[in-house]
C-alpha positions in Angstrom: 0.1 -5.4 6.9 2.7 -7.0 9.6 5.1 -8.7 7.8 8.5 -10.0 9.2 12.0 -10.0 7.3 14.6 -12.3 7.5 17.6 -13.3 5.9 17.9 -17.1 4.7 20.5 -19.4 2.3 18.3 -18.6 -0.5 18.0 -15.1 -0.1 15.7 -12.6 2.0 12.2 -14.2 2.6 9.2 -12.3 3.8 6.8 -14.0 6.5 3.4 -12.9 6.6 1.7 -14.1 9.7 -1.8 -13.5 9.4 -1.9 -15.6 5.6 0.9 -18.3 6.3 3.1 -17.2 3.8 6.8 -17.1 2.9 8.2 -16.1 0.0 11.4 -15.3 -1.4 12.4 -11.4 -2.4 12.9 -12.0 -5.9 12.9 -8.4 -7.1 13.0 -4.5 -5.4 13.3 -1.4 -6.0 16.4 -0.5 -3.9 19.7 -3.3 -3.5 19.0 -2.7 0.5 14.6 -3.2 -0.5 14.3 -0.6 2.2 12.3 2.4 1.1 11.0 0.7 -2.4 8.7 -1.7 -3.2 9.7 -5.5 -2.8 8.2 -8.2 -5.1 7.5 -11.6 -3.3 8.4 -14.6 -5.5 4.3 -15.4 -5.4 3.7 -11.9 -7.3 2.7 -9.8 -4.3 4.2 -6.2 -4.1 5.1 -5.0 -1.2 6.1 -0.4 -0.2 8.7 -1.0 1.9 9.3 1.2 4.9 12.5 3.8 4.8 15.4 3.4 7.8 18.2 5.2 8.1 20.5 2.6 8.2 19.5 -1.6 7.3 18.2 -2.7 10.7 19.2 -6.1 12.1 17.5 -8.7 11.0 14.9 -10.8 11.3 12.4 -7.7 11.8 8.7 -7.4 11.9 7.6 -3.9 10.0 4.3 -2.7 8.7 4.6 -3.1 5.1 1.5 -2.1 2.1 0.7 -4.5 -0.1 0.3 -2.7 -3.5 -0.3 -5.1 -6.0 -0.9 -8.9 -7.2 0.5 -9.9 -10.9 
């Protein structure tokens, strides 16, 4: 799922296009989220893709959705 990244006052949000969402990054597996899991503020779990080093953001990535609490 295409989902874009970006950096706000209240803390990273994710933007998923295709279901009008944003929610806040409320919890993750990794400080940086990249290369973990990332849990949306609504209860959606994202696998986060892997980089090297943090890319600039805002950023769109292809991101797998692995759960709903």
């Amino acid at each position: 799922m295409k989902i874009t990244v970006r950096e706000t006052p209240k803390g990273m949000e994710v933007y998923v296009a295709k279901k009008d969402l944003e929610e806040l990054i409320v919890e993750s597996e990794t400080p940086a989220i990249w290369g973990g899991w990332a849990k949306l503020s609504n209860g959606w779990i994202f696998e986060m893709p892997a980089f090297d080093e943090a890319p600039k953001l805002p950023i769109t990535v292809d991101a797998r959705r692995l759960a709903v609490e």
